[in-house]
C-alpha positions in Angstrom: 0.0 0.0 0.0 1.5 3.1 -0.8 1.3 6.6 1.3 2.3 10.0 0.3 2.3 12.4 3.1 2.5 16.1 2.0 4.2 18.1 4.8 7.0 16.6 6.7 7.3 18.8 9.7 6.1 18.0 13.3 2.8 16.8 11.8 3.9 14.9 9.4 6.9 13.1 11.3 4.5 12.1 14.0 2.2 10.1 11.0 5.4 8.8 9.0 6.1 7.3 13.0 2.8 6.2 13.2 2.6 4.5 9.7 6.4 3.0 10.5 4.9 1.0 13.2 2.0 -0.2 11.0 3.9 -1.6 8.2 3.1 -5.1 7.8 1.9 -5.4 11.0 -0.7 -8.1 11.4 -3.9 -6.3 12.0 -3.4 -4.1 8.9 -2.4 -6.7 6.5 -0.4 -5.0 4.5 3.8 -3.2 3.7 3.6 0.1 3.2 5.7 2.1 1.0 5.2 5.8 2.0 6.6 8.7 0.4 6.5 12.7 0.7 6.2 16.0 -0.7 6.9 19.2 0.7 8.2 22.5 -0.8 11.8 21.2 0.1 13.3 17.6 0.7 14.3 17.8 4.7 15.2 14.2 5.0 16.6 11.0 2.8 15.4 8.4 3.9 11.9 8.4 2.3 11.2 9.3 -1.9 10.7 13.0 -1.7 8.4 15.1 -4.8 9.1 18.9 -5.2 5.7 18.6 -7.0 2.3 17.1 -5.8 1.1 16.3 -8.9 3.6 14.5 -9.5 3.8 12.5 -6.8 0.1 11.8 -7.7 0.6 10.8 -10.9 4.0 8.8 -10.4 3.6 7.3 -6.9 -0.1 6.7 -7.4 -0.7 6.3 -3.8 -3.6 4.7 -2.1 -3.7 7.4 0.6 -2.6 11.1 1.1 -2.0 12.2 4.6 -2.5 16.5 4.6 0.4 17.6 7.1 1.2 20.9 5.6 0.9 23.9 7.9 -2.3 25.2 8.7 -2.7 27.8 6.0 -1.5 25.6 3.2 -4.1 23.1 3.5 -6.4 23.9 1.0 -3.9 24.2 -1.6 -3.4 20.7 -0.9 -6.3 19.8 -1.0 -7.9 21.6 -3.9 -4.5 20.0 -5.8 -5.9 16.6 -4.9 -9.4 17.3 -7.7 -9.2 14.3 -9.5 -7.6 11.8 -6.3 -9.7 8.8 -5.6 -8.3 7.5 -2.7 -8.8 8.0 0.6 -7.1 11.4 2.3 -6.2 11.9 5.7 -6.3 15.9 7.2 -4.6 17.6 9.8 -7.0 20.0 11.7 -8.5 22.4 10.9 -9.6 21.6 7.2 -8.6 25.3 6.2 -8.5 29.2 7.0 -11.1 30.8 7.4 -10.1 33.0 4.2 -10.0 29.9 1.6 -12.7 28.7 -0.2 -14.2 26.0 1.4 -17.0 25.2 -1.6 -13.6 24.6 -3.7 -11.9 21.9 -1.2 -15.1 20.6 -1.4 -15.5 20.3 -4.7 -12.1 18.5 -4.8 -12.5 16.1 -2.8 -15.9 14.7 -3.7 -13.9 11.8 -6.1 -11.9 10.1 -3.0 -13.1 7.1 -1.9 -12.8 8.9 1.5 -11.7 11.2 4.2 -10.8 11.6 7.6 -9.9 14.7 9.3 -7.7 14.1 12.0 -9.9 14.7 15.7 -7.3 12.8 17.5 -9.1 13.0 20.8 -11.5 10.7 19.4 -9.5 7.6 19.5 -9.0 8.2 23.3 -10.0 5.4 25.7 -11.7 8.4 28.6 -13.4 9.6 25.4 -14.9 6.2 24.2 -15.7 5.3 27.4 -17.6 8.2 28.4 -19.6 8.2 25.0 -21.0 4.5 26.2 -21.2 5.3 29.4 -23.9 8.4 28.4 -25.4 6.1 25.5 -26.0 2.9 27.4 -27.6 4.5 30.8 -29.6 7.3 28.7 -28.0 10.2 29.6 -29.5 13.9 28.5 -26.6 16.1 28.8 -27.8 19.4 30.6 -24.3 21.5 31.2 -20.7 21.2 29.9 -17.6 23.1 30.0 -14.1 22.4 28.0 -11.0 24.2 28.7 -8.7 23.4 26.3 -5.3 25.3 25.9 -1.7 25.1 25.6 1.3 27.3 25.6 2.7 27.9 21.8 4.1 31.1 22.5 7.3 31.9 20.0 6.6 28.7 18.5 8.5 29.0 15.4 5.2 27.1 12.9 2.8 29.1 11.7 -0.9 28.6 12.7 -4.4 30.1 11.7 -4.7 30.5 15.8 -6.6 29.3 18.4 -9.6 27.9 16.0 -6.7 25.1 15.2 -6.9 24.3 19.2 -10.6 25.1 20.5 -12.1 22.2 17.4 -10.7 19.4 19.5 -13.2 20.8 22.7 -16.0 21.3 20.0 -16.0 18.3 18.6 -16.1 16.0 21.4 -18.6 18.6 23.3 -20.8 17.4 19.7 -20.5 13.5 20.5 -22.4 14.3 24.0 -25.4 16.0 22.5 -28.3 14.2 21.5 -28.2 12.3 18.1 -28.1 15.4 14.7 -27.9 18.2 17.0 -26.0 21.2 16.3 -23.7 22.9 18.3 -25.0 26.8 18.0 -23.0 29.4 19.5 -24.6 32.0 21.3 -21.4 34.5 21.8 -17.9 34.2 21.7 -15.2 36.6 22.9 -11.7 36.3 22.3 -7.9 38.0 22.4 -5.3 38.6 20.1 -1.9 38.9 19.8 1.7 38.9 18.4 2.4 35.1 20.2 3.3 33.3 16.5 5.2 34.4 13.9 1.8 34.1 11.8 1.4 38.1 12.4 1.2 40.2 15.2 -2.5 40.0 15.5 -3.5 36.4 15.6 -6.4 35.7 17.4 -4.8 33.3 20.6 -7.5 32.7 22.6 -11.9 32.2 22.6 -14.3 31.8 24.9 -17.5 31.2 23.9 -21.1 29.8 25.3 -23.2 27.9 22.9 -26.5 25.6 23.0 -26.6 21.5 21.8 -30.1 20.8 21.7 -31.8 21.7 25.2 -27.9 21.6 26.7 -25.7 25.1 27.7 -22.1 24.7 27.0 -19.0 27.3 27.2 -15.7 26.7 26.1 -11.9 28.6 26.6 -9.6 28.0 24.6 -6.0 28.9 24.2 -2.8 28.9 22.9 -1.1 30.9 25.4 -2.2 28.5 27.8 0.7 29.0 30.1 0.5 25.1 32.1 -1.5 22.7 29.2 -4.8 22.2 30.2 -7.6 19.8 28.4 -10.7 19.4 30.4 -14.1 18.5 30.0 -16.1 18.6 32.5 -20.0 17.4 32.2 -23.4 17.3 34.3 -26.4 14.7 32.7 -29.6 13.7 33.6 -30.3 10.7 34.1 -34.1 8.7 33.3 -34.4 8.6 37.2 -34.3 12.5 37.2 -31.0 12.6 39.0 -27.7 14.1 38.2 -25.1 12.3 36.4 -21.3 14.4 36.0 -18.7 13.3 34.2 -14.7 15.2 34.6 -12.4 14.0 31.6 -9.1 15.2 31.5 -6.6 14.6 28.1 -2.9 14.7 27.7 -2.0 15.3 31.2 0.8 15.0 32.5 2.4 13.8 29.2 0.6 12.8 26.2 -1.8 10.5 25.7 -2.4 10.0 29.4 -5.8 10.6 30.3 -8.5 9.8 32.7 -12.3 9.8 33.1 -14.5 9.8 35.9 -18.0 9.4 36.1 -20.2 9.5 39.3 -23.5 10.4 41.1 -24.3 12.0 44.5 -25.9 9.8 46.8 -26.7 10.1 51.1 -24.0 13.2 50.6 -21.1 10.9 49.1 -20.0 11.0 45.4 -20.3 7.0 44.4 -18.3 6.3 41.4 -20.1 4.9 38.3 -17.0 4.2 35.6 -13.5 5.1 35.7 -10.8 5.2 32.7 -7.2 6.0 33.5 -4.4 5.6 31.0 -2.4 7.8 33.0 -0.1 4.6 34.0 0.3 3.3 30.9 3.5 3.9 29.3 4.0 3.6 25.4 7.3 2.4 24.0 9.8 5.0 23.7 9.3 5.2 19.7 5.5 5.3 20.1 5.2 7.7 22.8 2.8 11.1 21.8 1.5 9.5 19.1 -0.5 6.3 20.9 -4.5 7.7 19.7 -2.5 8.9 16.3 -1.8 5.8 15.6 -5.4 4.3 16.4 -6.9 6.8 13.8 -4.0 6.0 11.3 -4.6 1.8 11.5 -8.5 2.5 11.4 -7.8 4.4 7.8 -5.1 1.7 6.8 -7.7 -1.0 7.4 -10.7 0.6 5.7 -8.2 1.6 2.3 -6.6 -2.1 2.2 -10.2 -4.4 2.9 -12.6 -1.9 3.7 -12.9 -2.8 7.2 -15.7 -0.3 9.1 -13.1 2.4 11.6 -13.6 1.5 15.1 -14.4 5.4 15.8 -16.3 6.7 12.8 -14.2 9.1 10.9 -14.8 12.7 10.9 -15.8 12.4 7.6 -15.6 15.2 4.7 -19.4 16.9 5.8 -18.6 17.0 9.1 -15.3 18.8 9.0 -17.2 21.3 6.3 -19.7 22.1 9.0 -17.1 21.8 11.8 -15.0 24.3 9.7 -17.9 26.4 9.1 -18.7 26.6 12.9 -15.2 27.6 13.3 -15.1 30.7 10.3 -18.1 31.6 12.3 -16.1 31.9 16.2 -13.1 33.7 14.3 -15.9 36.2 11.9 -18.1 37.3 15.0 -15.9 36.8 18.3 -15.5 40.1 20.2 -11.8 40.4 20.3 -9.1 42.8 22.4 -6.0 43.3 21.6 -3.8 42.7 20.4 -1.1 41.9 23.2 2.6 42.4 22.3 4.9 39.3 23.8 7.4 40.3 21.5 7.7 44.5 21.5 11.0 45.1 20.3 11.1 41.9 17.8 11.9 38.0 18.2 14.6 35.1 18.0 12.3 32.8 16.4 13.6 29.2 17.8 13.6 25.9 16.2 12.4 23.9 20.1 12.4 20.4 19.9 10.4 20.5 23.2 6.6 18.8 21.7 5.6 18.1 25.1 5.1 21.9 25.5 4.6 22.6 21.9 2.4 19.5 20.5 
């Protein structure tokens, strides 16, 4: 099976690691021969294509893994009219200047699409979505905070919309079945934190309805200490309260833990627990554990069709998700912008992904 993955930076690496480990490996069935284009060849080791239609036409591969930076994505993937295989995407699909009708348009041939909500393929998030499924469960109230601290980080970004989707997203998997997440108001700050510009918006807050549910998000990239939470109150069919408290990549990545309880005689009585917290990955495998998950889904559904074990965040979903996005960024009341970097910056090159990710 052959993979092209365009982009071959911190993205990109953590996929070709992912894909490494997959090759031939008995539950995907099949050798992979993966190759790469990017505007220029950083490593050897791997065929490298100045061009992407080249690579298309000459490599012919089976799947195309999107790893460019953020604001490069739809040139990707409006050069990929015509593909009909399957294409992976890093998050968000595009800016909120491109034209999204256009990356629609050019991916309606592939024979599918996944955009990469990592978060999805956690155990705390499975767990929690059957938890709330099997014991009927109407959520009432949720809260994400979801932030991290990329400033000086020497990639460019579109800003915080690139963070707050993962909190979105999994806040839609909690709402009752078709409903849509509908943002009341959203506020927000901007600043000179990337080398994207000096005005970049770095942080939103927002409150928003799911069907009958309230829900408020913060989200940031200037997130001094990384913090993922989601924290959750249900109803349950006896009329009681149900809450939920997950918490992601904390303290290294991939480690997370749910807990679920009740109130009861003044006590909190635990109803299900998930904690991955003590489980350590091999040294070559460790950040990219739910990565990998998503990548052997797609491997399995491209070589024998096999169903995902998460459904994919197909190509409708990530328009709409994108859409809900353009919408934060277009009507968020912003201040700013703040000035980290007054007098200018020494842009460096950290190799520290636990803070950066």
């Amino acid at each position: 099976m052959r993979v092209l993955v365009a982009g071959m930076g911190y993205a990109g690496s953590r996929f070709l690691t992912a894909l490494r480990s997959l090759s031939g490996d008995l539950e995907i069935g099949a050798r992979l021969e993966v190759a790469y284009h990017a505007r220029h060849q950083g490593r050897q080791d791997i065929p490298y294509f100045a061009s992407l239609r080249t690579a298309l036409d000459e490599f012919a591969p089976d799947l195309v893994v999107v790893a460019v930076t953020d604001s490069a994505h739809a040139e990707i993937l409006t050069g990929l009219d015509g593909y009909q295989g399957f294409v992976i995407a890093e998050k968000p699909l595009t800016s909120a200047r491109d034209d999204l009708d256009a990356v629609a348009g050019a991916l309606r041939g592939a024979s599918g699409f996944a955009l990469d909500l990592v978060e999805r393929y956690s155990d705390a998030t499975t767990a929690l979505q059957q938890y709330v499924r099997h014991h009927g469960l109407t959520l009432v109230r949720a809260h994400a905070t979801w932030g991290k601290d990329r400033i000086n980080d020497h990639r460019p970004t579109v800003g915080v919309t690139s963070e707050v989707i993962h909190s979105l997203d999994l806040l839609r998997q909690l709402g009752p079945v078709g409903a849509q997440l509908r943002v009341q108001d959203a506020v927000g700050v901007c600043s000179d934190f990337s080398i994207s510009g000096p005005d970049v918006l770095d942080s939103v807050a927002l409150t928003a309805r799911l069907g009958d549910a309230v829900v408020s998000a913060y989200s940031s990239f200037t997130n001094i200490v990384r913090q993922r939470t989601i924290d959750c109150a249900f109803r349950a069919p006896d009329g009681g309260l149900v809450y939920a408290s997950t918490e992601y990549d904390t303290p290294v990545w991939d480690a997370d833990h749910l807990r679920v309880w009740k109130r009861e005689n003044g006590t909190e009585v635990t109803l299900c627990e998930v904690d991955t917290r003590g489980r350590e990955a091999p040294a070559d495998l460790r950040g990219v554990v739910k990565l990998r998950r998503l990548t052997a889904d797609v491997l399995r559904y491209v070589h024998r069709r096999q169903e995902p074990f998460v459904p994919f965040a197909g190509l409708d979903e990530s328009l709409e998700l994108q859409r809900l996005l353009n919408k934060i960024e277009a009507t968020a009341h912003v201040t700013g912008p703040a000035r980290y970097f007054p007098d200018g910056r020494a842009v460096i090159a950290e190799a520290d992904w636990e803070r950066l990710g």
